[in-house]
N, C-alpha and C positions, 0 to 999 in steps of 0.2 A: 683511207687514212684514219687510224684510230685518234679518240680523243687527247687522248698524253701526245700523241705527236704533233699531234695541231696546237697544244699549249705548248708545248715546246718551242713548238717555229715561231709561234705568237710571239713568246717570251723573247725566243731571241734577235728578232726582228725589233722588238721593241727599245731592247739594248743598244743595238746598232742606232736604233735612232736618238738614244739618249747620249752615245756618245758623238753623234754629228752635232746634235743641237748645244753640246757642252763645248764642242771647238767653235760652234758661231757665234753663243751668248756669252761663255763663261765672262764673268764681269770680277776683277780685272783677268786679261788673257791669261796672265800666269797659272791663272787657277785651276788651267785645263787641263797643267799634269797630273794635277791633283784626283781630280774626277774620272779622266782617262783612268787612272790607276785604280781607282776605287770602282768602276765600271766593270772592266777585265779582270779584277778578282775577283768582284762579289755581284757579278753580271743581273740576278734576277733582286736581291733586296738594293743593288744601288737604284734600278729605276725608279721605284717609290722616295727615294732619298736624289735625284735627282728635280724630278716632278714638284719634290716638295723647294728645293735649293733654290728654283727659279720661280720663288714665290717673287713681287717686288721687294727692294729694298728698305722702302718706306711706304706706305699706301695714299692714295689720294689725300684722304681725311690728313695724314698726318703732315704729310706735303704743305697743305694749307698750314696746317698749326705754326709746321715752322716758317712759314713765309712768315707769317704775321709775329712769332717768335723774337724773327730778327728785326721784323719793323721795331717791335719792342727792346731791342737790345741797340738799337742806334738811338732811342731814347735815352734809357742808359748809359752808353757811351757820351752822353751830351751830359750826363750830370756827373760822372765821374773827371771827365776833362773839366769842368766848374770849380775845382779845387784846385787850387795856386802850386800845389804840389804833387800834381798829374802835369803839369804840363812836359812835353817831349825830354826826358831828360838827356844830357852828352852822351853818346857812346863812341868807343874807338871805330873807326871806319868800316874794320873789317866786321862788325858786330852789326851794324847798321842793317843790309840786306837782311837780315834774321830776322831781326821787331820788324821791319817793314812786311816781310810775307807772312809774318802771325796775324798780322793788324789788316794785311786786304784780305786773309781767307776767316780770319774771329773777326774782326772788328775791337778787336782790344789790342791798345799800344801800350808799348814802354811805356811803366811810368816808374820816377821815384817816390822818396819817402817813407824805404818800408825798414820794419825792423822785422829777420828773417832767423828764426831759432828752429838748429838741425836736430831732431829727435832718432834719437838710434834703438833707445831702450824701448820694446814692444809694452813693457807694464807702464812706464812711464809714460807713453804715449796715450794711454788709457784715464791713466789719473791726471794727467792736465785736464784733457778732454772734461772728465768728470769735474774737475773742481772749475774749470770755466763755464761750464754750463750751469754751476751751480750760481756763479754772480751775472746770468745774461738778464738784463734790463727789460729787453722787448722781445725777442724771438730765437728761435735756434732753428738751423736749417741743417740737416743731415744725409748726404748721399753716400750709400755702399752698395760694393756689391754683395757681399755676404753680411747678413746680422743672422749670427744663431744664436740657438736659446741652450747657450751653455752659461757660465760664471760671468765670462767677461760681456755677452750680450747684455745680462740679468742687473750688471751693471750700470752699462749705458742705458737700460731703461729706466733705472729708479734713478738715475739724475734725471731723465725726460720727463718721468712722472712727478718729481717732486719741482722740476721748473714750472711745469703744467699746473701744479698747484698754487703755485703764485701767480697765475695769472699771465704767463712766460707763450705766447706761442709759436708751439713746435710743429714742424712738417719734416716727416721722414716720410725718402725714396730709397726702398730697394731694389733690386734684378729679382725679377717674377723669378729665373733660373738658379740662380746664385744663390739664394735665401730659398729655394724652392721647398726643402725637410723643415723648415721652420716658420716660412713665411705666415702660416695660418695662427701658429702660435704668438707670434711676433706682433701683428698686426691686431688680435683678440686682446690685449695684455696694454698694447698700445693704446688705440682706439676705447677701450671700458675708460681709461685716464683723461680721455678730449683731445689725444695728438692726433693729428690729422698723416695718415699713410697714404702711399700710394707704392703699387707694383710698376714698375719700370719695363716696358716692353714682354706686357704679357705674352704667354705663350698658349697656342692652340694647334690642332690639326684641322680642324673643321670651317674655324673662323675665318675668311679673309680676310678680314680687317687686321685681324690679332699679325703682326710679323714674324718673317723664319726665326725658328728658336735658335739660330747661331749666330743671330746679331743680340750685343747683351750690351746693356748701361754697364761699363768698368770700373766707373767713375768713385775713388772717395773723396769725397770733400764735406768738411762741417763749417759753416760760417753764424758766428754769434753775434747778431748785431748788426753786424754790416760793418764789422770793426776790424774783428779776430776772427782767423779761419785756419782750418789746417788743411792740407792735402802732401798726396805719399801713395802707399802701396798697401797701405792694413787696412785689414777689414775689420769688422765687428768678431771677432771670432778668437776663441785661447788659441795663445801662441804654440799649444801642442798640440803634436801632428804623431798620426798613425807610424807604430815602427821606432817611437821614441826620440825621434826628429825634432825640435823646434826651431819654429817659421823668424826667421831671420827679416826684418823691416826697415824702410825707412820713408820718415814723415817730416813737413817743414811745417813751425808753426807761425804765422803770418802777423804784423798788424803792420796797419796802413792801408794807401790806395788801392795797390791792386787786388786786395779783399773784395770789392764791388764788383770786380770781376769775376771773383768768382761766385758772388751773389749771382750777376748776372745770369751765369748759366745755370745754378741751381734755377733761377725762374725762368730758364729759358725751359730746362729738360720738365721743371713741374705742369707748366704749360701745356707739353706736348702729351703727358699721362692723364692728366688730368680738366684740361679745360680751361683754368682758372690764371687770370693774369696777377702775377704780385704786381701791382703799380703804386704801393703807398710807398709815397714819398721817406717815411723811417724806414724802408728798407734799404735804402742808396744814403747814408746820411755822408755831410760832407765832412770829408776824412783829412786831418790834420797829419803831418807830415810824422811819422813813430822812426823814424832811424834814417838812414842813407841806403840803403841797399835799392836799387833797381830791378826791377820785376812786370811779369807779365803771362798772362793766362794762355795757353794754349790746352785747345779743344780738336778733338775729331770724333767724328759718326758716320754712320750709315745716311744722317740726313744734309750732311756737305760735299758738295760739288767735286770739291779735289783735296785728295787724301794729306792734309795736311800736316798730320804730325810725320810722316814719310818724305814728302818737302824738305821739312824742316831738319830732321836728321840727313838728309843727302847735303844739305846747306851748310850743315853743321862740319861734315866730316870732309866737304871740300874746303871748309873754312880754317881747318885747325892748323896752325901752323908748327906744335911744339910735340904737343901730349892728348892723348884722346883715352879715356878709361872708360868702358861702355860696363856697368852691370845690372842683370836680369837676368830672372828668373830661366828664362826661355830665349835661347836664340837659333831661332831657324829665317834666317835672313833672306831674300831674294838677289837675285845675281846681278840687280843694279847697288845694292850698297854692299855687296862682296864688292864689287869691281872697284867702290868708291873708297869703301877701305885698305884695297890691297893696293890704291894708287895714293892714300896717304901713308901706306908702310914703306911704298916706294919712293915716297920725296924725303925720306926721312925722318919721319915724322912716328914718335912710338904708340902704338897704337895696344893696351891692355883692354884684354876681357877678363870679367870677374862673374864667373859663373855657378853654381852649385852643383858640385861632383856628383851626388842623387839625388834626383828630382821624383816630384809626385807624381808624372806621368811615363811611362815606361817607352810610348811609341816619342813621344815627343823626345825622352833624352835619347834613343835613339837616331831619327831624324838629325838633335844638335849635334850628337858627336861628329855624323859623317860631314862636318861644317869644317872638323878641326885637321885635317889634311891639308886641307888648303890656304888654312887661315897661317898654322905655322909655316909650311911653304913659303909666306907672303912674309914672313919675319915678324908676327903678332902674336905677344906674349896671351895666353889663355892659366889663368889661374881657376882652380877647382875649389869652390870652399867645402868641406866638411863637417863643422860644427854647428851641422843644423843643417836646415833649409834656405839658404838663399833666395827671399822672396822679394828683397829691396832692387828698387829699376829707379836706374841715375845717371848719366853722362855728365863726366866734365870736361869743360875742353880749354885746354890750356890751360892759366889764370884768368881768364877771363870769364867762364858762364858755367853755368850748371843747369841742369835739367832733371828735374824731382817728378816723379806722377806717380799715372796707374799704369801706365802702357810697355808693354812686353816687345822685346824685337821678334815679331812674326809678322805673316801676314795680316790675323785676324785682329791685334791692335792695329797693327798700320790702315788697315784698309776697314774691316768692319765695324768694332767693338765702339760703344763709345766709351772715350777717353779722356783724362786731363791730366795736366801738367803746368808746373809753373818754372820758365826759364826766369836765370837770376843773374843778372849782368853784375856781381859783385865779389870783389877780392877777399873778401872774410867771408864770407859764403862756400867760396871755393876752396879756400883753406882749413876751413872746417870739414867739408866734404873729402880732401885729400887726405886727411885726419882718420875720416870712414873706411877711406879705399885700403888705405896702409894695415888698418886692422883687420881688414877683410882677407887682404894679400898674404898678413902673417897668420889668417886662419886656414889657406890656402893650401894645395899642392900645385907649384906649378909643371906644366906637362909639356916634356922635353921629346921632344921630335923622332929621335933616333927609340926612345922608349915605346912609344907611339906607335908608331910605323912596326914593331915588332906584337901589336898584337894579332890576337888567332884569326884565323882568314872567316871561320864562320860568326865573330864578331863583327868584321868587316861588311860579310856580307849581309848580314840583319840590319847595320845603318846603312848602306845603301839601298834596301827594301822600305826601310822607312820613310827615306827623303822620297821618295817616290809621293809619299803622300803628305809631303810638308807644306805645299799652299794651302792646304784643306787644316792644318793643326794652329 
């Protein structure tokens, strides 16, 4: 038996066994079509991409961090609940189960007292940022996944730098991944000024400790004070994109209680990169009541138990009783909230998506489109935006809530990425938000069925080659 034949058999005996161990471990099982697929096509470089896949999810060390993480956020939770305007506030019935499963899988409940401003303008979103940080008292805390070192990065740093010169301290978290072309420049620029950086789930091939490079912090959030905070879907990054495209956004800017919430998990995730607990007391200060809007934090990662923002949207859409408008970047759903949405199209209940016609990734819009067969099938309006990129991810449901983040409908927000989000139990809230959706719609093509169903069969069949590998995108 010559050499090449015996690496051959080697090879493909190995295969074979990458794809059994990928039906016994893949975590969650869905993911196995994924790997399956990616096995059988690219048989000798998926084993090394297998091998590597079934690194853990979180490693020992970090396991511990967050144990003690959350010991420290039940602390928190105890000083946040100490303000007369955290206490539980009324919500309609059917709303209730919702805060209740944020609050046993985060440990942050409903609370009122917020005053809640919708940001839609990507510059403007930028010059609040900047001019708030410019009057912050004690500290700035800044989570993204992308800071590049273009205009609008260059920006957000000379307010970091020039708060840092007052005396202002600032901690920025980026994605080792995300900020990856910049991160070295970023952090040199930062750091020469006294702000204290940290990478987010670095990445390595070598290290054990370091985790898989396809679990990423998603997360953006800034909190000034313990006051004001934002959180949405922008990153640090100019709003133009390759192709002459620009990134279409959207951001909520917060004051009140549940700001400490998301204090909280900035010091929950600096924690785990870092070592270091924030426990002074001015970082939690206690927060007097800024508007009526009710609100609350929602978080998922790689290091919680049960995929909570995936809960919370099946919750959501067996909850709605009127109107559901789901829009994001990305939608390649799994066939438990297919099922959950085609059986609130079926009680009646209208059910839009607001999606972007061309996206940045080419297998991924592929993947969505083969989604859209079945979704019109099911009687679910799909609207296409074109004036840009549609990178804003927001559910509303009914009149009743809304839901703002970073998290994308796929697998890899639902189940790995970490993410955050703030649901808004409030009627001006949501009316503003329906304000977004309308312009989104009239920027729109919507995609009529009979039109659909009439494209080329080899278009057809490239998204269903793509869904093949939709729990892996």
């Amino acid at each position: 038996m010559s050499d090449t034949l015996l690496l051959f058999l080697t090879l493909d005996w190995l295969a074979r066994f990458a794809i059994f161990a990928v039906i016994i471990f893949s975590r969650p099982a869905v993911g196995a079509q994924g790997w399956l697929a990616l096995v059988l096509v690219f048989p000798i470089p998926a084993i090394l991409v297998v091998l590597w896949a079934f690194r853990p999810l979180a490693t020992a060390r970090r396991r511990a961090r967050f144990a003690e993480a959350r010991r420290q956020l039940k602390i928190a939770r105890r000083q946040i609940l100490m303000s007369q305007h955290c206490s539980p506030p009324q919500l309609p019935a059917h709303l209730v189960r919702a805060a209740q499963l944020i609050e046993r899988v985060n440990l942050f409940p409903a609370v009122g007292g917020n005053n809640i401003e919708a940001l839609a303008d990507y510059q403007e979103v930028i010059d609040r940022l900047v001019a708030d940080i410019g009057t912050a008292r004690h500290h700035v805390h800044l989570t993204t996944y992308i800071f590049s070192d273009d205009a609008v990065g260059n920006q957000i740093i000379a307010a970091l730098v020039a708060a840092a010169s007052r005396g202002i301290e600032c901690r920025v978290l980026i994605d080792a991944l995300g900020s990856y072309w910049w991160s070295r420049r970023i952090i040199r620029k930062l750091r020469s000024c006294g702000i204290t950086v940290r990478r987010a789930l670095p990445v390595s091939l070598t290290n054990m400790e370091a985790l898989r490079p396809d679990l990423r912090n998603h997360r953006k959030l800034a909190v000034i004070d313990g006051r004001l905070g934002y959180i949405g879907s922008q990153n640090v990054i100019s709003a133009e994109l390759p192709g002459g495209q620009r990134s279409k956004e959207f951001v909520v800017r917060v004051n009140g209680p549940v700001v400490l919430q998301m204090q909280a998990l900035f010091a929950n995730d600096w924690f785990l990169e870092s070592g270091d607990l924030l426990s002074d007391g001015a970082l939690f200060p206690h927060e007097r009541s800024a508007g009526a809007a009710r609100a609350q934090l929602v978080a998922g990662g790689p290091e919680y138990r049960r995929s909570v923002i995936r809960l919370l949207l099946d919750a959501l859409v067996h909850t709605v009783e009127h109107r559901l408008v789901i829009t994001t970047p990305y939608f390649v759903p799994d066939e438990a909230l297919l099922l959950a949405l085609e059986g609130a199209a079926a009680r009646g209940v209208e059910v839009c998506l607001i999606l972007p016609k061309k996206g940045d990734h080419r297998l991924v819009d592929l993947a969505q489109r083969s989604f859209f067969d079945r979704m019109l099938e099911a009687g679910i309006d799909i609207h296409l935006y074109h004036r840009g990129f549609l990178h804003a991810k927001h559910v509303s449901v009914d009149d009743d809530l809304v839901l703002v983040g970073s998290m994308n409908i796929d697998l890899r927000s639902l189940e790995l990425n970490g993410e955050a989000g703030l649901l808004i139990y409030d009627q001006d809230t949501v009316a503003r938000l329906r304000e977004e959706e309308a312009r989104n719609i009239a920027g729109s093509e919507r995609l009529v069925r009979a039109e659909w169903n009439a494209r080329p069969a080899l278009a057809r069949a490239a998204e269903n080659a793509a869904r093949l590998f939709s729990p892996l995108l």
